[in-house]
C-alpha positions, 0 to 999 in steps of 0.5 A: 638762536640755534639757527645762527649757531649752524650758520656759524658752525658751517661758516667755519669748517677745515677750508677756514685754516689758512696754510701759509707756505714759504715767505707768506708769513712775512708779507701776511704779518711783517711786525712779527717779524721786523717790528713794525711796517715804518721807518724802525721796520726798514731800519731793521732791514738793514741790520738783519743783512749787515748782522750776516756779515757781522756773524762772519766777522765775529767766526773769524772770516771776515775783517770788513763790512759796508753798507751803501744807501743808494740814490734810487733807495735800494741798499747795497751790503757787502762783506769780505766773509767766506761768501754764502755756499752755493752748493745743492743742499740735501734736505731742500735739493736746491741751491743753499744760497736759494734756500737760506734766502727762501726759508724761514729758519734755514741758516747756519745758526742751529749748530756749531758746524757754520757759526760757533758764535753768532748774533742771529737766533732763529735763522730769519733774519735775510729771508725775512728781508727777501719776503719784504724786498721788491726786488733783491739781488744776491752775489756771492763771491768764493771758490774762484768764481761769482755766483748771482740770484735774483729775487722778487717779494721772496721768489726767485726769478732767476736760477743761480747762475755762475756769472766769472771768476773772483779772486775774492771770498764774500757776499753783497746783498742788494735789495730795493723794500717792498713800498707795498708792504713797508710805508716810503720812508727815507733810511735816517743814515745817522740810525745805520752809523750808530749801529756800525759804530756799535758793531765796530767796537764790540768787534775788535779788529773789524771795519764797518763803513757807510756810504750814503749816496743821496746826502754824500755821508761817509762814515768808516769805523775800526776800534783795536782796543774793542770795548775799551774804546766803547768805554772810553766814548761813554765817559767822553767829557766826564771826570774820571776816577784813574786813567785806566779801564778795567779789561778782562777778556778769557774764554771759560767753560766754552763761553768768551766773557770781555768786561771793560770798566771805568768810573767817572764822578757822574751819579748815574750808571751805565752798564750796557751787556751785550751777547754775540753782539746784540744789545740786551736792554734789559740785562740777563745772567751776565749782568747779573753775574757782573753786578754780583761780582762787582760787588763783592770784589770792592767790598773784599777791597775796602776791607782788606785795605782799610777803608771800610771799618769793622763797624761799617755797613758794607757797600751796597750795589747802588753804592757801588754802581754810582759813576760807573760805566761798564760794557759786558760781552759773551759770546756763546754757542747757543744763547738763550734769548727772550723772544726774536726782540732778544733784549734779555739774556736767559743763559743761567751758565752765564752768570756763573762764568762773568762772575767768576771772571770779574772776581778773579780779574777785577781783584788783581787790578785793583791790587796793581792800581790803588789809587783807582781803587782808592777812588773807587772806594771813597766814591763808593762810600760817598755815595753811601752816605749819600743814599742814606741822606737820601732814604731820610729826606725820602722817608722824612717826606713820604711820613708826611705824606708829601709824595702821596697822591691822596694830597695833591699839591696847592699849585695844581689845578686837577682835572675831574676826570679819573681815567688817567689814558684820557687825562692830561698834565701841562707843566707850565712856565709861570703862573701868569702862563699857568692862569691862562691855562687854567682859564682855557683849558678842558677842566674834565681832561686837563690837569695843569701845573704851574712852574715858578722859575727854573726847576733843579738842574739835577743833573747836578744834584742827588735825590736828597737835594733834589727832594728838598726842592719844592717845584720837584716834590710837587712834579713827582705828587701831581704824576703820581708814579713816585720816585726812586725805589718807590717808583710804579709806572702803573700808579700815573696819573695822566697819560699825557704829560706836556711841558708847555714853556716859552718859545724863547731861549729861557723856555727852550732851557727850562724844557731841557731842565725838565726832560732832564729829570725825567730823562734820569728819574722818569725814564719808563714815563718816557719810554712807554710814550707818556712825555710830550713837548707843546709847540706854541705858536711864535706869530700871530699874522691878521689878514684882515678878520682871520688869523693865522698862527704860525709855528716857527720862524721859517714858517712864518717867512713861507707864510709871507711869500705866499701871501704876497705872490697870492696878493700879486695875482690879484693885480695888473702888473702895473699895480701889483706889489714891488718887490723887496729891493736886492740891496736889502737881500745881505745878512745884516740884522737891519736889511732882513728887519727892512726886508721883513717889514716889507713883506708884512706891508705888502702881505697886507697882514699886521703881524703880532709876534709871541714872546711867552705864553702870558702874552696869549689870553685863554682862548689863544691859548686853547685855541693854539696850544691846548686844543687837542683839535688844533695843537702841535705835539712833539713826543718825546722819545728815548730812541738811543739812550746813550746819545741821550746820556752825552747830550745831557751831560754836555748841556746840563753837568760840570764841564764848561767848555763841552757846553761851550763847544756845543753852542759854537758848534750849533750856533750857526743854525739859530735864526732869531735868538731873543735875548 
């Protein structure tokens, strides 16, 4: 034993510590740095270098930025800033251009001298890129003249070289990934469009554009009122409480604070802070400082305006939070954010200064617009009475006993297992579904509940009436997780919980109607990756003693093809199969049922086609849809809650026309509707 302890000693001595120098660590351990090696680490490559040109922007030095997706899968952006200086700088004695593109935490970010305001923290950000580029290109365009530098996996590979005259200032960065490093992925074009769009109105005055050379996408953004534009586009297709949004923008102690409000009849919020343009999920000193005075300064309202009695509870935040859609944004010399994610904001100055400002600014609009603060107030009070229905059906409920796990409903049929990382809950369509699957599945890791009917839209409901629905308090037992104020993630019961419905229209809708709930009460249970769509099969096709299940509808015709070119290699050309006549290739729903039952006589393969579930017996059912060996999951993801948020209220609230609009709008991609 002390023997291996030498050894051990010895093996470990000062030529153990690795120094890593320059860009090293980058290429060593790029998730710390972007996040991940896949595709969210290549998109966060193209927002660290447009972030520069957004930093120029947000000093007062530039008024456009463009990012272009080249054919050959580089990425070209570009700004109209003052163009990286290109002198020899003190410290390092090389070019600054060569420095800021070389070293970690070299930029213009630590003091106010390059950037009063700026969205990056830790100066990072395009060195970072450099170290992850196999190749990248630098031209910078001021004092009268074009400078230019080539780099390789971090390194330069040229001097930087006075290569004309300009008569322009700005910066383009050119840069092709590092396919060694990062996994080949194609750059989704729609991810950059939403993040200039965002830039674009939390930057009042700037123009963002895309230009994607493989796909000919082209976007440009410009937003002259800002955040009130943002505001009006979260509220798009919602009933609103008064034409008018709340705006306030001041510069206070040193801090600018813009706050743009407006409430809609919705019962959901949506209060997005930003500092120096970059997006805090999980809020910080401003949204606190604003949530504080939005409070307040209604309460004040309702009071000295008669609309809240001496006996009246006053409002609460959740009341006064219903419907509400607000964008908070500072901007400040030196924010303190948690970790290079930056989503929460620690500046405890903050919260003093938006509060000040909203309680001073909110209460004189309120004062020149009664009738918005009318509404607001009688929304508000609503919403009051409201949550207390709701605390009494809660608390009705949970006396009971109803919500708690000790009593699982009747309808579920638990698995034995107790380890909720390896157990599963399928919420099935149907007890006839339900039966199959309880037949077939794994009873040690698969818990499996059945649905009867079309859950609560509750979208259109709140939680009272949401909690006298039996199928909801039944969903919200068997999860375990509880629900509202109640609400612990670490309570889940199963770590896999798959909504496995009909391959048809109802099924499609009773799946949304199920995202639904958990997209507005569950969200944590789909952020931390726990939701999950099942894919079954919508054919059967037999081939003589085996079978093959096939998953949509594209497939199948792929399948078909294959089978019947397989079929024809198989005989002279004398014998083989003819082809399907060209007089049936129209779009007549009669020519492609002719045409497809050809193929299937010429595949040789009898075809059984699945409208539901029930139509699979248990082993079909394990063997295609529940076998973790076999199946085809979809995770379900909240990759953009905002873009969540307006598909949702398109699909599943009030306003009929933005449904019909949607249907019109995606009809054209439905193949094979089941009516």
């Amino acid at each position: 034993m002390s023997t291996k302890k030498s050894q051990s000693t010895n093996q470990y001595s000062s030529d153990s510590i690795q120094v890593l120098e320059g860009l090293e660590p980058v290429r060593k351990r790029p998730g710390m740095y972007i996040g991940s090696t896949g595709l969210e680490g290549l998109h966060h490559m193209v927002k660290e270098v447009a972030d520069n040109g957004i930093d120029e922007a947000l000093a007062g030095f530039a008024s456009e930025i463009k990012v272009t997706l080249l054919a050959d899968g580089g990425v070209k952006v570009e700004d109209n800033g003052r163009g990286i200086p290109v002198g020899k700088h003190a410290k390092t004695n090389k070019s600054a251009l060569e420095t800021i593109m070389t070293v970690l935490h070299a930029g213009g970010k630590f003091d106010d001298s390059g950037y009063k305001v700026s969205s990056g923290l830790h100066g990072v950000g395009i060195s970072v890129v450099n170290a992850l580029a196999s190749k990248l290109i630098a031209e910078v365009h001021r004092e009268g003249s074009v400078f230019k530098q080539e780099y390789a996996k971090g390194k330069p590979k040229t001097k930087v070289e006075k290569i004309g005259a300009s008569d322009k200032n700005g910066t383009i960065i050119t840069y092709w990934p590092d396919y060694s490093i990062m996994k080949k992925e194609e750059l989704n074009p729609e991810v950059i469009l939403d993040y200039l769009r965002h830039q674009a109105y939390l930057t009042k005055g700037v123009k963002t554009l895309l230009v994607d050379e493989k796909t000919n996408l082209r976007g440009a953004f410009y937003f002259e009122g800002g955040i009130q534009s943002y505001v009006r586009h979260l509220n798009y297709g919602k009933d609103i409480v008064g034409e008018k949004v709340f705006y306030v923008d001041k510069i206070v102690d040193k801090i600018s604070v813009e706050v743009a409000l407006q409430y809609n009849d919705g019962f959901n919020e949506i209060a997005k802070a930003f500092a120096n343009n970059v997006f805090n999920s999980a809020g910080g000193a401003h949204l606190v400082g604003f949530r504080t005075a939005l409070t307040r300064v209604l309460n004040d309202y309702a009071r000295s305006n008669g609309l809240l009695k001496e006996k009246d509870e006053n409002l609460t935040g959740e009341d006064v939070r219903e419907g509400l859609t607000a964008v908070i944004l500072v901007k400040i010399s030196d924010p303190q954010f948690e970790g290079q994610t930056k989503n929460k904001l620690g500046n405890p100055e903050v919260r003093g200064v938006v509060e000040k400002t909203v309680n001073e600014y909110l209460g004189y609009f309120l004062a020149e617009n009664p009738k918005i603060g009318q509404g607001i107030i009688a929304k508000a009070i609503l919403s009051a009475r409201a949550r207390r229905a709701a605390r009494a059906a809660r608390d009705n409920i949970i006396r009971k006993g109803v919500l708690e796990g000790a009593s699982m409903p009747g309808k579920l049929w638990d698995c034995s297992s107790r380890n909720p990382a390896e157990s599963e809950l399928f919420i099935v369509e149907g007890d006839s579904a339900g039966g199959s699957a309880k037949t077939g599945r794994d009873s040690k890791t698969q818990a499996i509940l059945p649905l009867r009917g079309k859950v609560l839209n509750v979208e259109r409901a709140r939680l009272d009436k949401m909690l006298a629905n039996k199928e909801i308090v039944a969903l919200i037992k068997a999860i375990g997780v509880g629900i509202d104020e109640q609400f612990d993630l670490e309570a889940l019961r199963y770590h896999k919980i798959i909504i496995m419905t009909d391959a048809d229209v109802d099924g499609s809708h009773i799946a949304t109607l199920l995202m639904t709930f958990f997209f507005r009460y569950m969200r944590p249970v789909i952020e931390a990756g726990h939701l999950y769509l099942s894919q079954p099969p919508t054919h059967a096709l037999k081939l003589g003693k085996k079978i093959h299940y096939i998953y949509s509808d594209d497939e199948y015709q792929t399948k078909l093809e294959k089978l019947v070119a397989e079929k024809t290699k198989k005989f002279s050309a004398k014998n083989s199969p003819q082809q399907p006549s060209a007089e049936l290739n129209n779009n007549s729903s009669e020519a492609e049922a002719i045409l497809q039952t050809t193929l299937e006589k010429q595949a040789g393969v009898s075809v059984t086609r699945f409208k539901g579930l029930g139509e699979m017996d248990a082993e079909q059912l394990w063997e295609t849809t529940m076998d973790p060996t076999n199946r085809i999951l979809l995770q379900i993801k909240v990759e953009d809650a905002e873009k969540a948020d307006a598909v949702f209220n398109k699909l599943m609230g009030e306003e009929v026309e933005l449904r019909k609009n949607f249907i019109q709008t995606h009809a054209k991609f439905v193949k094979d509707l089941d009516i």
